[in-house]
Structures are given as structure tokens and as C-alpha cells.
PDB file of N, H, CA, C and O in Angstrom:
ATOM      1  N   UNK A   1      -4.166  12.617  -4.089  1.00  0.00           N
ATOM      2  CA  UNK A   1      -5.596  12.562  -3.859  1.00  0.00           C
ATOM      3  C   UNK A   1      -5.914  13.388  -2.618  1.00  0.00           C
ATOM      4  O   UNK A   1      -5.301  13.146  -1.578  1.00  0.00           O
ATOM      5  N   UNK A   2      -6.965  14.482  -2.671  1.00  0.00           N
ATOM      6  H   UNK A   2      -7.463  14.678  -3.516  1.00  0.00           H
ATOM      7  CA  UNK A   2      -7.411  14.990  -1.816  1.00  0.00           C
ATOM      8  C   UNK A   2      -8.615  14.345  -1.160  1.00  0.00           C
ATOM      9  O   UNK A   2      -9.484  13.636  -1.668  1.00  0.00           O
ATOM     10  N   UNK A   3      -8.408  14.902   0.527  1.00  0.00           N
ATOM     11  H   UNK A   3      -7.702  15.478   0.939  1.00  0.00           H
ATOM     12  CA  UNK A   3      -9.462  13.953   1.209  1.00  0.00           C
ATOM     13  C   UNK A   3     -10.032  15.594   2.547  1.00  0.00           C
ATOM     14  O   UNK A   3      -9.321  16.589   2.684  1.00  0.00           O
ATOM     15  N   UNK A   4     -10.773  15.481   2.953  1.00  0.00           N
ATOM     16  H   UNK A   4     -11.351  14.672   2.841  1.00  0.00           H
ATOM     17  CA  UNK A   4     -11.506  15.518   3.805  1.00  0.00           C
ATOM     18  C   UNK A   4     -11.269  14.793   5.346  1.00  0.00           C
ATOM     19  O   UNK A   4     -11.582  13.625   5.576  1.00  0.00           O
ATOM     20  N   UNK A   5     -10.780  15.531   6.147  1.00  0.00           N
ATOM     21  H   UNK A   5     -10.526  16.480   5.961  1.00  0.00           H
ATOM     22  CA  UNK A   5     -11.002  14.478   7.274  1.00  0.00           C
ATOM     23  C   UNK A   5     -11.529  15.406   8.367  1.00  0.00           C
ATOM     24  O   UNK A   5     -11.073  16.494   8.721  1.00  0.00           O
ATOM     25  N   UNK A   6     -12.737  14.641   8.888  1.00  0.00           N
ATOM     26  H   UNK A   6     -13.107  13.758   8.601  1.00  0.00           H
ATOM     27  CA  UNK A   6     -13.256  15.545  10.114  1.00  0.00           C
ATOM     28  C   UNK A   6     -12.927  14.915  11.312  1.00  0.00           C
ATOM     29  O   UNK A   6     -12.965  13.715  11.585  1.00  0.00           O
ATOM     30  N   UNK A   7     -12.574  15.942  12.048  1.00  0.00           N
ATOM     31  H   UNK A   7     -12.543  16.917  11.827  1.00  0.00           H
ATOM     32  CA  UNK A   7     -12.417  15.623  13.360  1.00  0.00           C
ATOM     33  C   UNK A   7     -12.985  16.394  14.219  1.00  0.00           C
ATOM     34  O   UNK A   7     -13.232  17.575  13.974  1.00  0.00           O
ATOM     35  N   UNK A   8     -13.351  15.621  15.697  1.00  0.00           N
ATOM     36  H   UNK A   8     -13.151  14.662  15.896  1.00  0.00           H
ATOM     37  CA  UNK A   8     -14.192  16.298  16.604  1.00  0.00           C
ATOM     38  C   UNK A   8     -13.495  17.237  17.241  1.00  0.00           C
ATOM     39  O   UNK A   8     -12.354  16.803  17.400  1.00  0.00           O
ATOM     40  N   UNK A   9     -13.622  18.432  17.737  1.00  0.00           N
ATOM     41  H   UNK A   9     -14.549  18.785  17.608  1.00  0.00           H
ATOM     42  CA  UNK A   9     -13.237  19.493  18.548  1.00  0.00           C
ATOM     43  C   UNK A   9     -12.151  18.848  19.484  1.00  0.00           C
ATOM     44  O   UNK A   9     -11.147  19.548  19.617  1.00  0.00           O
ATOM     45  N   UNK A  10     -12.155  17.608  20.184  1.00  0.00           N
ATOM     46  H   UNK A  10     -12.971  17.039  20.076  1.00  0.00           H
ATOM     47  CA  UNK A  10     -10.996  17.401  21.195  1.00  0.00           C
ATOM     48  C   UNK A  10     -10.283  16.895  20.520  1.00  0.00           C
ATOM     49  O   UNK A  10      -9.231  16.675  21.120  1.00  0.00           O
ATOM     50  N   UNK A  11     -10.270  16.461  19.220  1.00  0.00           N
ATOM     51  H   UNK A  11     -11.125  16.640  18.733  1.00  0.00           H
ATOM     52  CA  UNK A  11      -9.582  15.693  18.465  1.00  0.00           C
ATOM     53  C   UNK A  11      -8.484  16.744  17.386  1.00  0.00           C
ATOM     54  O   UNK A  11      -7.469  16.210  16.937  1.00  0.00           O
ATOM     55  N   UNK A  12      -8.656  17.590  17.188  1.00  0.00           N
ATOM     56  H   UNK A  12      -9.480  18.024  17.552  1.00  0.00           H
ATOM     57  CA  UNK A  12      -8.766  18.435  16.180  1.00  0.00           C
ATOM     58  C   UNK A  12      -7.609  19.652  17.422  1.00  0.00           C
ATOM     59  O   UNK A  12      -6.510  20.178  17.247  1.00  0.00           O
ATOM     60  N   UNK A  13      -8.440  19.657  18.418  1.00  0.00           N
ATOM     61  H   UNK A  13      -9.333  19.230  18.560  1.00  0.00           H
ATOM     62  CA  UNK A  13      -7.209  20.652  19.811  1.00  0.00           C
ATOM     63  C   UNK A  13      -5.854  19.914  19.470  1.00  0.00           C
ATOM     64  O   UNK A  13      -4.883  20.374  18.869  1.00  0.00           O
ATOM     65  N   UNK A  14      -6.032  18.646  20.010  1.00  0.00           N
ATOM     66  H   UNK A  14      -6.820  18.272  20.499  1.00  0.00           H
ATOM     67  CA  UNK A  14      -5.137  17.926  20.639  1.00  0.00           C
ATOM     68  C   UNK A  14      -4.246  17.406  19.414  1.00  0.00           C
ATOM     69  O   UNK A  14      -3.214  16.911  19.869  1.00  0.00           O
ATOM     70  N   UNK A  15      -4.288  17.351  18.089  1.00  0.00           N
ATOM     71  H   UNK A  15      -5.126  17.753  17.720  1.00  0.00           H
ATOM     72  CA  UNK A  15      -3.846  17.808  17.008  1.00  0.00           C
ATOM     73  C   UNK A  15      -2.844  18.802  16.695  1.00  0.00           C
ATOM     74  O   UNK A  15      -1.822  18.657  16.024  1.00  0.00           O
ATOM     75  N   UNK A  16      -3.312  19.904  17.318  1.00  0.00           N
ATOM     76  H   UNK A  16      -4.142  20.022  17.863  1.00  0.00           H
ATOM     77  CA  UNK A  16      -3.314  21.192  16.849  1.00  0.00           C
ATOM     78  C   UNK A  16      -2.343  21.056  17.994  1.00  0.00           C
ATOM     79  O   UNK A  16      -1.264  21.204  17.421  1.00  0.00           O
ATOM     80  N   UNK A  17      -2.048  20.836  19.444  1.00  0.00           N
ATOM     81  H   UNK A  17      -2.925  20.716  19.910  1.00  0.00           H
ATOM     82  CA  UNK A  17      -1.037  20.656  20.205  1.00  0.00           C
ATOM     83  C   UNK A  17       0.184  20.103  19.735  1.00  0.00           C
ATOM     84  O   UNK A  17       1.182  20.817  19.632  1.00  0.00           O
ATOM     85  N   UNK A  18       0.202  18.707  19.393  1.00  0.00           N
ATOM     86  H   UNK A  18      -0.608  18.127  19.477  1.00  0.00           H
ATOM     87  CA  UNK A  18       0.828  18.254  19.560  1.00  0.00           C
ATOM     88  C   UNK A  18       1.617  18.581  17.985  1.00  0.00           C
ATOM     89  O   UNK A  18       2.840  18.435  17.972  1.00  0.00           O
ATOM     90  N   UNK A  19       1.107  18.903  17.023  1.00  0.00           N
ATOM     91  H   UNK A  19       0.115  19.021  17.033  1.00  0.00           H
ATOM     92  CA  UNK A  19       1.706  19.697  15.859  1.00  0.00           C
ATOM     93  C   UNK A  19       2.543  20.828  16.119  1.00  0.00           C
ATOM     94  O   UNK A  19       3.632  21.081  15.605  1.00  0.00           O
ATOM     95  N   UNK A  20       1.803  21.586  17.116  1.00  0.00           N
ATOM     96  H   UNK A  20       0.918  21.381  17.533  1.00  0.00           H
ATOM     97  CA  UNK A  20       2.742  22.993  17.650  1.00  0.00           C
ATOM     98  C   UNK A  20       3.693  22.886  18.706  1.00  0.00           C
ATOM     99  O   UNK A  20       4.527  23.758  18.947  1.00  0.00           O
ATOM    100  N   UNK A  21       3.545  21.598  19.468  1.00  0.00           N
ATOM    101  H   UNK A  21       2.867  20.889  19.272  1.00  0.00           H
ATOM    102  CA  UNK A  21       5.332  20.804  20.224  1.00  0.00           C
ATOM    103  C   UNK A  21       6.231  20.336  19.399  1.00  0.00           C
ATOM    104  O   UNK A  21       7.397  20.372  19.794  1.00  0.00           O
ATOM    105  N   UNK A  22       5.948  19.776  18.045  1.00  0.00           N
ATOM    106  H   UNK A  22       5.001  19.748  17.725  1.00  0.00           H
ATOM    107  CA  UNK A  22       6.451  19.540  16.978  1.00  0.00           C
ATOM    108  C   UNK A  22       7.279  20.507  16.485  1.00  0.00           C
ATOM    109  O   UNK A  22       8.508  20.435  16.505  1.00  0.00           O
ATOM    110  N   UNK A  23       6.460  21.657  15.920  1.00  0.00           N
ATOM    111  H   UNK A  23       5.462  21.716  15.904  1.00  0.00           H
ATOM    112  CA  UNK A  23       6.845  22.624  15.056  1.00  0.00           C
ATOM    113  C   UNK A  23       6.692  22.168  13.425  1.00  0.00           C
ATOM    114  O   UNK A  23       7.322  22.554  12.440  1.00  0.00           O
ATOM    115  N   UNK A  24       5.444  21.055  13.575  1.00  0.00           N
ATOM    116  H   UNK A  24       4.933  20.742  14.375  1.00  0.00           H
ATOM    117  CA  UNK A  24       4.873  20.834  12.327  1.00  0.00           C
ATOM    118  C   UNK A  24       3.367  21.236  12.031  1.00  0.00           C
ATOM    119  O   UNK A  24       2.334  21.655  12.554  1.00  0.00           O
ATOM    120  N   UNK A  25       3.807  20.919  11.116  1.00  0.00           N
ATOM    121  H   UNK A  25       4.646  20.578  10.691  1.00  0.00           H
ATOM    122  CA  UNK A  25       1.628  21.230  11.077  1.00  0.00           C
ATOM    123  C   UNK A  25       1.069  20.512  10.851  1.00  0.00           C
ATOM    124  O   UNK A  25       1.560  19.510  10.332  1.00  0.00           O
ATOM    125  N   UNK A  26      -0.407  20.613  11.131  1.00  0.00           N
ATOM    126  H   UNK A  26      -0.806  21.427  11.553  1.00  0.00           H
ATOM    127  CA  UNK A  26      -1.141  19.573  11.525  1.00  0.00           C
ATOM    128  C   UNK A  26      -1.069  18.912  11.120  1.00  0.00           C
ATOM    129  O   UNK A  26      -0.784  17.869  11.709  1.00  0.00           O
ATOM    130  N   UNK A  27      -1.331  18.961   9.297  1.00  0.00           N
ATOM    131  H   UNK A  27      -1.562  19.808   8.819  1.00  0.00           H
ATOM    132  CA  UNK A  27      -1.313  17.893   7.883  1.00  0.00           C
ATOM    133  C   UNK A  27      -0.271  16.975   8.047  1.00  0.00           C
ATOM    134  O   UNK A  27      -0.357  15.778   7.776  1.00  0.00           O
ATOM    135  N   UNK A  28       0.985  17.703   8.616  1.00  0.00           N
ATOM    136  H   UNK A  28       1.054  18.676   8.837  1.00  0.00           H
ATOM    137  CA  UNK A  28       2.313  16.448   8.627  1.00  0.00           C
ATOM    138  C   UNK A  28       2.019  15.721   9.552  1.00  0.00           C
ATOM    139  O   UNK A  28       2.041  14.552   9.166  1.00  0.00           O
ATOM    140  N   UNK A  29       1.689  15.832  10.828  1.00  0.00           N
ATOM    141  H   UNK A  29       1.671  16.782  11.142  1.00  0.00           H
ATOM    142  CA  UNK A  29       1.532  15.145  12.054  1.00  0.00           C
ATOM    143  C   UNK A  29       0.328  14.097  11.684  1.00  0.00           C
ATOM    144  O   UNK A  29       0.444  12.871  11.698  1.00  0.00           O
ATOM    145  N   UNK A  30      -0.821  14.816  11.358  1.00  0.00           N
ATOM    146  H   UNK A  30      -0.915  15.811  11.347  1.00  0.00           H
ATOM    147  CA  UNK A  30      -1.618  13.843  10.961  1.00  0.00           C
ATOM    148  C   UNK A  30      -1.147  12.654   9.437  1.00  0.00           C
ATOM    149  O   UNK A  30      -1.470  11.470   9.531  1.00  0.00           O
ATOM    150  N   UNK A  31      -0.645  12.991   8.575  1.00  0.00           N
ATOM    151  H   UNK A  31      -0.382  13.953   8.499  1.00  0.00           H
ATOM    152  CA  UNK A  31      -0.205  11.943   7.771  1.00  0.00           C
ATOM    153  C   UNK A  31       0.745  10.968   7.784  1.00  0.00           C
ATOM    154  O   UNK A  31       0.771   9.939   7.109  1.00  0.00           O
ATOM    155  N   UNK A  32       1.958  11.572   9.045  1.00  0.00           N
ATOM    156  H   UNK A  32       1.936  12.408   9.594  1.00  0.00           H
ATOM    157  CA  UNK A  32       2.608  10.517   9.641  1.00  0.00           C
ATOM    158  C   UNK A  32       1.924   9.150  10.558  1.00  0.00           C
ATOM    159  O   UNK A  32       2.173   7.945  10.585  1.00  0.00           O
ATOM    160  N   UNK A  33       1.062   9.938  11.181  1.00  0.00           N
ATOM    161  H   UNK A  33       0.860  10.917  11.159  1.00  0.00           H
ATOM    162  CA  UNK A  33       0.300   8.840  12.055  1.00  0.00           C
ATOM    163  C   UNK A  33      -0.301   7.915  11.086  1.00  0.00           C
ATOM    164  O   UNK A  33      -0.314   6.702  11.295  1.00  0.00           O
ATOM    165  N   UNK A  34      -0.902   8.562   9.811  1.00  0.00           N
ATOM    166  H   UNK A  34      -0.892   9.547   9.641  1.00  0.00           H
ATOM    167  CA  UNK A  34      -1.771   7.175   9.059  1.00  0.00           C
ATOM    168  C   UNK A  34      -0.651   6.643   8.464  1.00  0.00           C
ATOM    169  O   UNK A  34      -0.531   5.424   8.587  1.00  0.00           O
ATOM    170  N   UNK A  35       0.131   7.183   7.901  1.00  0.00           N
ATOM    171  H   UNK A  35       0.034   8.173   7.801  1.00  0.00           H
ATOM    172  CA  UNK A  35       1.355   6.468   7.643  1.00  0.00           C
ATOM    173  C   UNK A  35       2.060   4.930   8.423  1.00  0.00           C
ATOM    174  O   UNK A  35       2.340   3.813   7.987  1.00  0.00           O
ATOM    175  N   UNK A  36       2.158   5.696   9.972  1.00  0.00           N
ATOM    176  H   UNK A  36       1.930   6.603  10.326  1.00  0.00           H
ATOM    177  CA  UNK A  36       2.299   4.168  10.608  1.00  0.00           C
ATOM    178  C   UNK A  36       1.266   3.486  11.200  1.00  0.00           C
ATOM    179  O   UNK A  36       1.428   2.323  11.571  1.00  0.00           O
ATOM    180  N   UNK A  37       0.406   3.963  11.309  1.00  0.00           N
ATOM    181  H   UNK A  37       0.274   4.908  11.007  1.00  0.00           H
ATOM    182  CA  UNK A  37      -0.676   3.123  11.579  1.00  0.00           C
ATOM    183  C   UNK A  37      -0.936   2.033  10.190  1.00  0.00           C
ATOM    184  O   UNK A  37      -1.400   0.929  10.474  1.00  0.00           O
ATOM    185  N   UNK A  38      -0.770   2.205   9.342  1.00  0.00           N
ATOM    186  H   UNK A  38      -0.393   3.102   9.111  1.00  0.00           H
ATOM    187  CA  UNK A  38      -0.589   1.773   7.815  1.00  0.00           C
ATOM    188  C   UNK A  38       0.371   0.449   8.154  1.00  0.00           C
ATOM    189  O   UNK A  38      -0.009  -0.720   8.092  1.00  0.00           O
ATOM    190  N   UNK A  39       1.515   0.843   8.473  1.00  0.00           N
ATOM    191  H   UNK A  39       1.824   1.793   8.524  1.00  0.00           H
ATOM    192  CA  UNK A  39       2.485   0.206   8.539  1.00  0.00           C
ATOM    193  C   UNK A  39       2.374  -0.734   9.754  1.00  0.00           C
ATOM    194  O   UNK A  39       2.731  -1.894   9.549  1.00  0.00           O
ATOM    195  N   UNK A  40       2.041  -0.493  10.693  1.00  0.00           N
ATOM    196  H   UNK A  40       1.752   0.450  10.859  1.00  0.00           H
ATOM    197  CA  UNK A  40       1.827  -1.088  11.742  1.00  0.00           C
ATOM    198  C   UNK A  40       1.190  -2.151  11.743  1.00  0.00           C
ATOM    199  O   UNK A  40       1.547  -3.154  12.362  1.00  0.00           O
ATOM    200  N   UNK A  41      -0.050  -2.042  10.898  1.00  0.00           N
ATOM    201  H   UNK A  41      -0.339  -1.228  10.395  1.00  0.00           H
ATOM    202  CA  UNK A  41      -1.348  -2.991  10.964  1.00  0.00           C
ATOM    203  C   UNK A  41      -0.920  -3.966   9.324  1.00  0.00           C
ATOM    204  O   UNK A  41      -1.114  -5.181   9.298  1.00  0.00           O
ATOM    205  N   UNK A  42      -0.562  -3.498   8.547  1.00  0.00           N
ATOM    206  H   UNK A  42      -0.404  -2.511   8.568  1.00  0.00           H
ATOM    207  CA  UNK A  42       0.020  -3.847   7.195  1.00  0.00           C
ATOM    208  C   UNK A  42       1.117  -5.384   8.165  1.00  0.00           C
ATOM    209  O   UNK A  42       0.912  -6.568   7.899  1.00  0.00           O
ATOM    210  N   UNK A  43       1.998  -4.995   9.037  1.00  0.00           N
ATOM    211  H   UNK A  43       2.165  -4.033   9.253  1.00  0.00           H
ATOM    212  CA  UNK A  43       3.095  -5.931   9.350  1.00  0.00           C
ATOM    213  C   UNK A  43       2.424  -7.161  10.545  1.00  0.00           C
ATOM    214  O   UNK A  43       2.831  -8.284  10.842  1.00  0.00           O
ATOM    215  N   UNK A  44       1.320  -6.413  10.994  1.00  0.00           N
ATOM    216  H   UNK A  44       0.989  -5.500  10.752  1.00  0.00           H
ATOM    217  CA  UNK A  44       0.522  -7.388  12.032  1.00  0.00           C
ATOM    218  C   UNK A  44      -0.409  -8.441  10.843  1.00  0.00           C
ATOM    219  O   UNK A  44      -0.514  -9.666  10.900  1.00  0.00           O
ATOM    220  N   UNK A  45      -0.737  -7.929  10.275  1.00  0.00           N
ATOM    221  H   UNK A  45      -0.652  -6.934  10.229  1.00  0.00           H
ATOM    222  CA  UNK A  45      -1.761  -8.905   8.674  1.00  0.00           C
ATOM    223  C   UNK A  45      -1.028  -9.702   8.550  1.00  0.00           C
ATOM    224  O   UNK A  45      -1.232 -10.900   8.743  1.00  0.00           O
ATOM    225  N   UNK A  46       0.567  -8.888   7.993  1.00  0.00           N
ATOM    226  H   UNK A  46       0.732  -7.914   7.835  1.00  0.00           H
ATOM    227  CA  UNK A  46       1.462 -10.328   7.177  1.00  0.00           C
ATOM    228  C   UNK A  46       1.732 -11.337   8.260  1.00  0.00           C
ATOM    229  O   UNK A  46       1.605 -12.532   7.993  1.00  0.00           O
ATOM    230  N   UNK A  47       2.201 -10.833   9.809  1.00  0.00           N
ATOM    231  H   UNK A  47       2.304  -9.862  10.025  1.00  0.00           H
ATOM    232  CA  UNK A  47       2.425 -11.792  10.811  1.00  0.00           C
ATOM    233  C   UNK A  47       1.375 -12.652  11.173  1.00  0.00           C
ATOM    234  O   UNK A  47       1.574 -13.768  11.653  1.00  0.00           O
ATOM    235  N   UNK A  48       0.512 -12.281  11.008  1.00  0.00           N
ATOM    236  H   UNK A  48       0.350 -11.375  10.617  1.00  0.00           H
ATOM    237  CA  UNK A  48      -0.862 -13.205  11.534  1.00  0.00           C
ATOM    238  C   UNK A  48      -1.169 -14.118  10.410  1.00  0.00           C
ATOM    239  O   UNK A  48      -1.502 -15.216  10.856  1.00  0.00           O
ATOM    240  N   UNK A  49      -1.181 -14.062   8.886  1.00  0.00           N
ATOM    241  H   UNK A  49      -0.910 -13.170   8.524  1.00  0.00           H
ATOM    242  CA  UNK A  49      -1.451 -14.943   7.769  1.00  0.00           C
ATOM    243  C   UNK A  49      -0.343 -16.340   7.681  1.00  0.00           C
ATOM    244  O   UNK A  49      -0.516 -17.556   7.603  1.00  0.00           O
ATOM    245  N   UNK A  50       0.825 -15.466   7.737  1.00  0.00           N
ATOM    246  H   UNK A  50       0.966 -14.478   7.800  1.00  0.00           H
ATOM    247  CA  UNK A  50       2.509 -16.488   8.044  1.00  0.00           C
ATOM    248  C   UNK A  50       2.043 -17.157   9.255  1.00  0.00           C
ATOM    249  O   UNK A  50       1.881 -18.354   9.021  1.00  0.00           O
ATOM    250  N   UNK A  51       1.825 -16.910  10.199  1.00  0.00           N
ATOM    251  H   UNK A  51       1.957 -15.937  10.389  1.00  0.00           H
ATOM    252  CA  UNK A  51       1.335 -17.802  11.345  1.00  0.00           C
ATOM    253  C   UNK A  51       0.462 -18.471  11.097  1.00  0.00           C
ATOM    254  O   UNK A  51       0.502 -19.437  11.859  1.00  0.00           O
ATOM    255  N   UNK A  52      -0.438 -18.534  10.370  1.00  0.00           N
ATOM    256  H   UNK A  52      -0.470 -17.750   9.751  1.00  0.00           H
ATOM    257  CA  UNK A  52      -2.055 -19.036  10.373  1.00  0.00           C
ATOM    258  C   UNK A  52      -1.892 -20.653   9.034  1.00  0.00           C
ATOM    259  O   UNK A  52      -2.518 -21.688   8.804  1.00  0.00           O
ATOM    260  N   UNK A  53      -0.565 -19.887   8.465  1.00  0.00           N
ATOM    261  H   UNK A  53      -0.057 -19.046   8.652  1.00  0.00           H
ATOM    262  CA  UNK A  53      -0.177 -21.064   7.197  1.00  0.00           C
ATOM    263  C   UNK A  53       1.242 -21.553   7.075  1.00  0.00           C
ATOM    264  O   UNK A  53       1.806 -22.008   6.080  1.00  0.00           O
ATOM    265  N   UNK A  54       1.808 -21.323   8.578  1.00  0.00           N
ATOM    266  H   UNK A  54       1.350 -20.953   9.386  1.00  0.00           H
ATOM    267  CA  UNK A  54       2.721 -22.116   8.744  1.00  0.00           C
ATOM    268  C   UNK A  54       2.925 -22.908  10.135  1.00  0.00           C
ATOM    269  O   UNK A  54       3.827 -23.713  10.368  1.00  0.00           O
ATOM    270  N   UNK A  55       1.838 -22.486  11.054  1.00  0.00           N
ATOM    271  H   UNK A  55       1.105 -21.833  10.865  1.00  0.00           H
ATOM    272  CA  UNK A  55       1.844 -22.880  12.201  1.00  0.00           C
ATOM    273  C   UNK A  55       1.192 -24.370  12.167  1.00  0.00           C
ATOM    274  O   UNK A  55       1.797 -25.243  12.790  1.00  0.00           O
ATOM    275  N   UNK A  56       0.132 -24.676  11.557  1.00  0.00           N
ATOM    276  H   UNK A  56      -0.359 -23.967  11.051  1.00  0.00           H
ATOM    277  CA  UNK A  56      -0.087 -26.231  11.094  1.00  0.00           C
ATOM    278  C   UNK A  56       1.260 -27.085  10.825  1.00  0.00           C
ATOM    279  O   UNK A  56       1.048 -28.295  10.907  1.00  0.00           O
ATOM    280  N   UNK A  57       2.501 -26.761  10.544  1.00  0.00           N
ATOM    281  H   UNK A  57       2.673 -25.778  10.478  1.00  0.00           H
ATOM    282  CA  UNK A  57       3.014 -27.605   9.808  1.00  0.00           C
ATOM    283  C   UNK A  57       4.247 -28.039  11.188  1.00  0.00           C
ATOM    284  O   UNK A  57       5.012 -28.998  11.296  1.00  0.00           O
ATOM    285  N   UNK A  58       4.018 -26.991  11.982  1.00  0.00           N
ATOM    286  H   UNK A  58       3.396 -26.213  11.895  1.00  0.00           H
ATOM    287  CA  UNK A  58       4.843 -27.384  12.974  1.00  0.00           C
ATOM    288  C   UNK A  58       4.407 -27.687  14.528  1.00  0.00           C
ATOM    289  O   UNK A  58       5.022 -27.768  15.591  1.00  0.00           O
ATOM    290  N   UNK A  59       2.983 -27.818  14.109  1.00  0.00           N
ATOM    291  H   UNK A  59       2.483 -27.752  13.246  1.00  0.00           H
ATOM    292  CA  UNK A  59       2.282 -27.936  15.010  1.00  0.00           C
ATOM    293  C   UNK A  59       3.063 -28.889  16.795  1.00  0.00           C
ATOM    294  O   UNK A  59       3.244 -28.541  17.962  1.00  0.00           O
ATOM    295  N   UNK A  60       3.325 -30.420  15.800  1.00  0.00           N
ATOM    296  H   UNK A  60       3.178 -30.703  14.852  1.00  0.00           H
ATOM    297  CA  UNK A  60       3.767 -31.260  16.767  1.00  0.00           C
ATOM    298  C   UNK A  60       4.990 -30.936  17.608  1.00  0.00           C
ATOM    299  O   UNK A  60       5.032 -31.054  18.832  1.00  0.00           O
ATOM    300  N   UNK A  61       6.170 -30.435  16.684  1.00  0.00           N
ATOM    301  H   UNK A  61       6.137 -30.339  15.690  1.00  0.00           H
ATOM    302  CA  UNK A  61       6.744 -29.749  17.381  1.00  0.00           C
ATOM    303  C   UNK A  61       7.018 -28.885  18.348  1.00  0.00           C
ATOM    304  O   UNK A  61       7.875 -29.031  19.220  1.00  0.00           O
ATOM    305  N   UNK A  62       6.222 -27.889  18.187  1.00  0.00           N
ATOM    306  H   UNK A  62       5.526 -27.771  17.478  1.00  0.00           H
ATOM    307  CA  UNK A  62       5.831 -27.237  19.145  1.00  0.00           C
ATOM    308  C   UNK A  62       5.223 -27.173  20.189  1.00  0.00           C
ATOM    309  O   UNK A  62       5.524 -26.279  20.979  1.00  0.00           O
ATOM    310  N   UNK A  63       4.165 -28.121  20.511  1.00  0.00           N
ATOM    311  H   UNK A  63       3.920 -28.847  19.869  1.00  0.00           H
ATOM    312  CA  UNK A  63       3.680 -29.344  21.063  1.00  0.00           C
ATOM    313  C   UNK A  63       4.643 -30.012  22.260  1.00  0.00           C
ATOM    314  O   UNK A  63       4.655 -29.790  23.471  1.00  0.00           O
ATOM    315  N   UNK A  64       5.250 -30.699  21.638  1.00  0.00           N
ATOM    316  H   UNK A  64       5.240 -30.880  20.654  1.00  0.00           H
ATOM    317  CA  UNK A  64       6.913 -31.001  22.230  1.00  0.00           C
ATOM    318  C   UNK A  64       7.726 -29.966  23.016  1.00  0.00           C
ATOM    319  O   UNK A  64       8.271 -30.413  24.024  1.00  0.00           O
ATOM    320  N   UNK A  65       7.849 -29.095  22.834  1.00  0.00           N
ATOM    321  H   UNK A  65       7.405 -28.732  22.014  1.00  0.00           H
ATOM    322  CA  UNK A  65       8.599 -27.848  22.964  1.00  0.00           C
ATOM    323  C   UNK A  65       7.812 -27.252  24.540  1.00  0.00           C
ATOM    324  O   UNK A  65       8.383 -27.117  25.622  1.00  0.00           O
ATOM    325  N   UNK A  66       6.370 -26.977  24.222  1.00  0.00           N
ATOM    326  H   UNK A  66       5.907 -27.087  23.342  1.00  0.00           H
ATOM    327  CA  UNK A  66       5.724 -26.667  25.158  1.00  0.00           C
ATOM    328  C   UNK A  66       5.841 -27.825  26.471  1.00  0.00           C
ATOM    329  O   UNK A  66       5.560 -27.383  27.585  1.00  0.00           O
ATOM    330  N   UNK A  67       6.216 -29.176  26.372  1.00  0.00           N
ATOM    331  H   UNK A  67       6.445 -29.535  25.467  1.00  0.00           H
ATOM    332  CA  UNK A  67       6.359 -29.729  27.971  1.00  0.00           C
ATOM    333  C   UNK A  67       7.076 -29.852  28.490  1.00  0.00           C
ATOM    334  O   UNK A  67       6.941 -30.269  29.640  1.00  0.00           O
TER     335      UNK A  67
END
């Protein structure tokens, strides 16, 4: 799927830098980043839901633990 992505002039430099310290181009540099940003926020969701529906059950315990 093709996309469109605009970016502002400092955004789009600083891109264009850090692709050419690379020795990639932009497209790779930029699709790695959504890539882990993907991944990043994807593993913070699952950690925060697992917490949210298992932390009730151990509540007291932990409770305990904390004095």
C-alpha cells in the first residue's frame, strides 16, 4: 500500500541527515521508525491490558508486599 507522508521542512532535513549517516534512504529510515514505534506501543497496550486484568487478582498480595 502506497501512502503519502508529509513532513515539515525541519522534519524532512533532519530525515534526510540522519538517512545519509546511515547510508540509507530516507524511505528505509523512515519505515523502520514506524516499524518500532509499532512495536513499541503494540508491547506497552499488551502490558498495560495484562496489568489492568490481572492486577485485581493479586491485589492483596501486593498490598502485603508493599509494607
Amino acid at each position: 500500500m502506497a501512502m503519502t507522508l508529509r513532513l515539515s521542512d525541519d522534519e524532512a532535513e533532519a530525515l534526510r541527515r540522519r538517512a545519509e549517516y546511515e547510508d540509507r534512504s530516507m524511505q528505509d529510515v523512515a519505515r523502520q521508525a514506524i516499524r518500532e514505534y509499532v512495536d513499541n506501543h503494540s508491547r506497552a497496550d499488551l502490558l498495560d491490558q495484562v496489568l489492568d486484568e490481572e492486577l485485581p487478582r493479586y491485589s492483596e498480595a501486593l498490598e502485603r508486599l508493599g509494607r
